[in-house]
N, C-alpha and C positions, 0 to 999 in steps of 0.2 A: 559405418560412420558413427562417430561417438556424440550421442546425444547430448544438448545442451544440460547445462545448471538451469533447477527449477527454477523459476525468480520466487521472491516471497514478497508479497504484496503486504504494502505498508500505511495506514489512513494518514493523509497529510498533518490531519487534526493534529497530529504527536508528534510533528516537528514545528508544532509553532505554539507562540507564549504570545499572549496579545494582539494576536493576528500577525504576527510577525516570524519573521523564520526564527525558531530555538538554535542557537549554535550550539548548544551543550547535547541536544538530540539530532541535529545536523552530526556533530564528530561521532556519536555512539554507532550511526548508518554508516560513516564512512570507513571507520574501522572494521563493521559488516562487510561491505564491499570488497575492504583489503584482504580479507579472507576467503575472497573467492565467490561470494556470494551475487545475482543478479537480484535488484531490486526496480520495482514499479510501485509510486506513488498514486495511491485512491482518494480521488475527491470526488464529489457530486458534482456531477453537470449542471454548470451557473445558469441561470434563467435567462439571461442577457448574454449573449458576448458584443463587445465594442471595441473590436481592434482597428482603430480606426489610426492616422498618423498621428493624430493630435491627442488624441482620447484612447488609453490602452485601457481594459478593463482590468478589474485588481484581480482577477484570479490569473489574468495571464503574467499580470506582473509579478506575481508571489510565485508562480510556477519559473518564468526568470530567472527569479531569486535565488529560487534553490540551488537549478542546474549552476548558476554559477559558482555558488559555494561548493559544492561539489566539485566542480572542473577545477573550482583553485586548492582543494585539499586532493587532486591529483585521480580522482573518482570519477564515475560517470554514472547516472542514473539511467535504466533501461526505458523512463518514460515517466508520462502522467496518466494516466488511465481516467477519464470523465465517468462516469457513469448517470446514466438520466436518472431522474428522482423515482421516476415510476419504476426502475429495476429493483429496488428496495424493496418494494409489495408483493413483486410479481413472481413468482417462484421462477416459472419455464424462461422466462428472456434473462434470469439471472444465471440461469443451468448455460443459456448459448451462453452470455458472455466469457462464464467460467470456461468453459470447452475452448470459445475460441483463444482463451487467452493460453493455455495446459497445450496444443496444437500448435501454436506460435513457436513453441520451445523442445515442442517435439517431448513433452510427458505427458502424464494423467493426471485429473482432475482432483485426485488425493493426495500429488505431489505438491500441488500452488497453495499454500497458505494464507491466509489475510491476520493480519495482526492489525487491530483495532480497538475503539474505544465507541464507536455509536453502536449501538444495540441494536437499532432495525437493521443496518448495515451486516453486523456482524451474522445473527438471527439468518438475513435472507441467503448469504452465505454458505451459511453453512447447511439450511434447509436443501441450497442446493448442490450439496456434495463436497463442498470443499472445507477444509481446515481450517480453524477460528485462532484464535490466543489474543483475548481480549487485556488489555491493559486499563482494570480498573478492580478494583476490592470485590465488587459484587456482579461475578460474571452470570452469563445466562448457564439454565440447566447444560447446553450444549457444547458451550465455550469454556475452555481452558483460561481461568484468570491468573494474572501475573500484576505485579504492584507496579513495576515500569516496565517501558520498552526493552532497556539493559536486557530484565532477567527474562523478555520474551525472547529477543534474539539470542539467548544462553540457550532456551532450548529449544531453536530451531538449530542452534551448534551441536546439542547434546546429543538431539533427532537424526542428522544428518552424520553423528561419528558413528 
């Protein structure tokens, strides 16, 4: 049986400008996609959820957003990935989620990247096992920095030829 595509996990923070979804980084993922790639969107688990009929909470709403951009540039996103706040600190519940998520897909733990811009995020990530590629000028000792998303996804292209 032929193992799935790694996904490569990507911080929502860098598809959006003003708390709003970036179309310009919205198309940069989508032409990820077209090229075969599986991806899963990382945010922190909001304090609140209120999905209620009347009252949607904005992070469900902006997760919405996205899938549909996506669904109408002909794409699909493999998901949203929440993660509670306390995984950030916490070395070992970061090590499960990473496993569970490397398991999901049927690889290892060195195959699932996160491409990101928070430091604690990035940091606890990669403390536990997994591949970083930070998109910001001044990465951590640990993380591979990149100026935008663009030339992160060029070498998770360049990685995987």
């Amino acid at each position: 049986m032929k193992r799935s595509s790694a996904p490569v996990l990507v911080e929502r923070t860098l598809l959006l400008a003003d708390n709003q979804p970036d179309s310009g980084a919205v198309e940069e993922l989508v032409g990820f996609l077209r090229d075969g790639h599986r991806l899963l969107l990382v945010a922190p688990r909001p304090k609140r959820w209120r999905p209620t009929r009347k009252a949607v909470d904005r992070d469900l709403a902006l997760q919405q957003q996205l899938h549909q951009l996506f669904t109408r540039a002909g794409t699909e996103l493999d998901g949203v990935l929440y993660l509670a706040a306390g995984l950030f600190s916490r070395r070992s519940a970061m090590a499960r989620e990473l496993n569970g998520i490397a398991r999901r897909y049927d690889r290892n733990v060195d195959d699932v990247t996160l491409i990101g811009c928070n430091s604690s995020l990035l940091d606890a990530y990669a403390k536990a096992g997994g591949p970083t590629l930070a998109v910001d000028p001044d990465p951590t000792a640990e993380t591979r920095g990149f100026r935008s998303l663009s030339a992160a996804l060029g070498a998770i292209d360049a990685h995987q030829a």
